[in-house]
N, C-alpha and C positions, 0 to 999 in steps of 0.2 A: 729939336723935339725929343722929350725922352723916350726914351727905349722902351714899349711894351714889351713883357715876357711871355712869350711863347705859352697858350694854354697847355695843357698838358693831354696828352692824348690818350685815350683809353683804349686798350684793345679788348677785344672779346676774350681771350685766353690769356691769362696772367694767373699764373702757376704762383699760388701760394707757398709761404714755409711751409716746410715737410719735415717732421721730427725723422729723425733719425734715428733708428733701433740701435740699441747699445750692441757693442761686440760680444755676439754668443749669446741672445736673444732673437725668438723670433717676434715681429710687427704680429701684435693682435688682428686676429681676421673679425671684420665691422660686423655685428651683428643686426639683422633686417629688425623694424621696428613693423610689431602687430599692426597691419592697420584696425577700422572700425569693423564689428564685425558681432553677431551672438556667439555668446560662449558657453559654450555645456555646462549644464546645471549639477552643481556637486551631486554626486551620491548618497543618497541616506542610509544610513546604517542601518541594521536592522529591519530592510523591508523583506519578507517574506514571499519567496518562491512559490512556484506552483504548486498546490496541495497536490497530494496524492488521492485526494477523497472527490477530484475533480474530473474520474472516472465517470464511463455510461451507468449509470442506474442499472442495479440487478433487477431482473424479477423477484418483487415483493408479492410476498403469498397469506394469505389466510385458508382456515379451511374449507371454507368456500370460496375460494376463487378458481376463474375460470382456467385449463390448462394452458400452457405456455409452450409456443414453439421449440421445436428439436433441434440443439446447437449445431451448429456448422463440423461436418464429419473432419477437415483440415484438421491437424493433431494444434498444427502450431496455432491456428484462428481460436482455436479451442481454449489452448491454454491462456490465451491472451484475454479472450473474454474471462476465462473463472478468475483471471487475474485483477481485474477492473470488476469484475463482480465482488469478489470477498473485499476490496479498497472502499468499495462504495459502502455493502453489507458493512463491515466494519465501524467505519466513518458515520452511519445514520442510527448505529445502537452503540451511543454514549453512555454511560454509566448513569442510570435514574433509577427511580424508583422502580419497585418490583412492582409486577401487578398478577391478577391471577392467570393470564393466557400471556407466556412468553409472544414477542414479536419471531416471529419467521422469517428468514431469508432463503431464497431459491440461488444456488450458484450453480448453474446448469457445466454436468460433465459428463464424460463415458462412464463405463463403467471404472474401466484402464485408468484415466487420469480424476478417479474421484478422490482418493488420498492425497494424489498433489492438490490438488486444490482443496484440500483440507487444510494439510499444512500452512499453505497460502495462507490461507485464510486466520490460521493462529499465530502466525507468523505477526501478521498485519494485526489482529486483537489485542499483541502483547505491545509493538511500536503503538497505537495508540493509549497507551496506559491498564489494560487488561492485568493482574497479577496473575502467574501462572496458575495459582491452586483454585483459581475459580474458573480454569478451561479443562471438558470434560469434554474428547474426543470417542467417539462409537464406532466402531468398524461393521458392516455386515456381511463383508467377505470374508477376503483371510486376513489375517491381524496384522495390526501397524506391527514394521518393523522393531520399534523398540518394546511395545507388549510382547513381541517374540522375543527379545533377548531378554528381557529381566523374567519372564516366568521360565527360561534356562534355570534360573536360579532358585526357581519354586513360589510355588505360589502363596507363602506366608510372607516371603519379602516383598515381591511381586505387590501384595495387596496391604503392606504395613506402607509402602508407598505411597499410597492412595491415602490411608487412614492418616497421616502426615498431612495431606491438604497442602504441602508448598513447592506444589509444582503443578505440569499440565498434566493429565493421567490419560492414559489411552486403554480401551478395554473391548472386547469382544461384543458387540450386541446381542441380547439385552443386558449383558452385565448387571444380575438380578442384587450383587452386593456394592455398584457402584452409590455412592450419595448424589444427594440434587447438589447441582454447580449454579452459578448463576448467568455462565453461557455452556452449552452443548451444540457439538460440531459433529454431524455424523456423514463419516465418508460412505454413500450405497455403490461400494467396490464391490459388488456382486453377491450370492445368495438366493437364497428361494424367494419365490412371492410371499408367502407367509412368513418367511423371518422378517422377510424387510416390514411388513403390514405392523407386524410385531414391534419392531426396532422402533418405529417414528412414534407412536403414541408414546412408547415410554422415554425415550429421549423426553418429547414436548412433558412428561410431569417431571422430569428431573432438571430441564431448564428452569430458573428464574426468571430472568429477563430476555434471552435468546437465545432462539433455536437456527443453529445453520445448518442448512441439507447438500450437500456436493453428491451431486448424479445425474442422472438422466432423468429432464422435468415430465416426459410422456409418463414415465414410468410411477413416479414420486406423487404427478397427480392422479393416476388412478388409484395409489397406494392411500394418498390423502383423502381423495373423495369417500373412501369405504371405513376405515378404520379413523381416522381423526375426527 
């Protein structure tokens, strides 16, 4: 009979060739293969953040409107509100047409923190596109710090400043030689009743398009409801 040959036998483990790393090379470490799975969706360039104009709504005023509660005494809660107050204020008086009664904005503050949140408030005027020579700051207490320091210098320079128009001008209320601006921001940092009665009518005719008020609104609206 002839000789069948032996099948060949398979084992389960049968160690394939194995390359051999050259001398003075390390063996590549196998790198894992993604399985299936969602993959984050590219970035778009160009998408836009959160506005800053996506602040609480100030108190919007007319002259007849009803008063508006007394801010939070906290310095810091205070500041935070005039802060989202002049963002918002700012943000809803874009640059349009003039008309004859400027729009009003209320940013409720102390007496203490009505200049900062003036500031604020032009600060945030100018980032929005605002040029400075059409922001006309009013003080009715004691004068912004840098109308103290330039009438150091007198008040011919002081007010050729002003007459120049290319910058923000700060001035004493009613500042009877100040020009109409087409926003006015008046800090009521303190003063009598009658200057301030004083101060907000003429503000509102030297406004344009906007009148901002920083103070205390108890106070503003009784000053509003009588005089304006």
């Amino acid at each position: 009979m002839p000789l069948i040959p032996e099948e060949p036998q398979i084992h389960e483990s049968v160690p394939g060739p194995r390359a051999t790393p050259a001398a003075g090379r390390t063996a590549p470490t196998p790198r894992p293969v993604p399985g299936p799975g969602p993959r984050p969706a590219p970035k778009r360039p160009g998408v836009p953040g959160p506005s800053r104009s996506s602040a609480t709504t100030p108190s919007q005023r007319t002259p007849r409107d009803a008063a508006v509660n007394t801010p939070a005494a906290d310095p810091a809660a205070e500041a935070a509100t005039a802060s989202q107050a002049a963002a918002t204020a700012v943000a809803q008086a874009a640059p349009a047409a003039a008309s004859t009664t400027p729009q009003i904005q209320l940013i409720p503050a102390s007496a203490e923190g009505a200049l900062d949140a003036a500031d604020e408030a032009v600060d945030l005027l100018l980032d929005s596109g605002r040029a400075p020579g059409e922001i006309l700051v009013l003080t009715t207490g004691d004068p912004h710090p840098w109308a103290a320091h330039e009438l150091s210098f007198g008040e011919a320079s002081y007010w050729a400043q002003h007459d120049a128009g290319d910058d923000v001008f700060h001035a004493a209320a009613p500042a009877e030689r100040a020009k109409a601006r087409p926003v006015v921001v008046v800090a009521v940092n303190g003063g009598a009743d009658d200057a301030v009665s004083a101060a907000l009518p003429t503000a509102m005719a030297r406004a344009g398009v906007l009148l901002i008020i920083c103070g205390d609104p108890q106070r503003i609206n009784a000053v509003i409801s009588t005089s304006v």
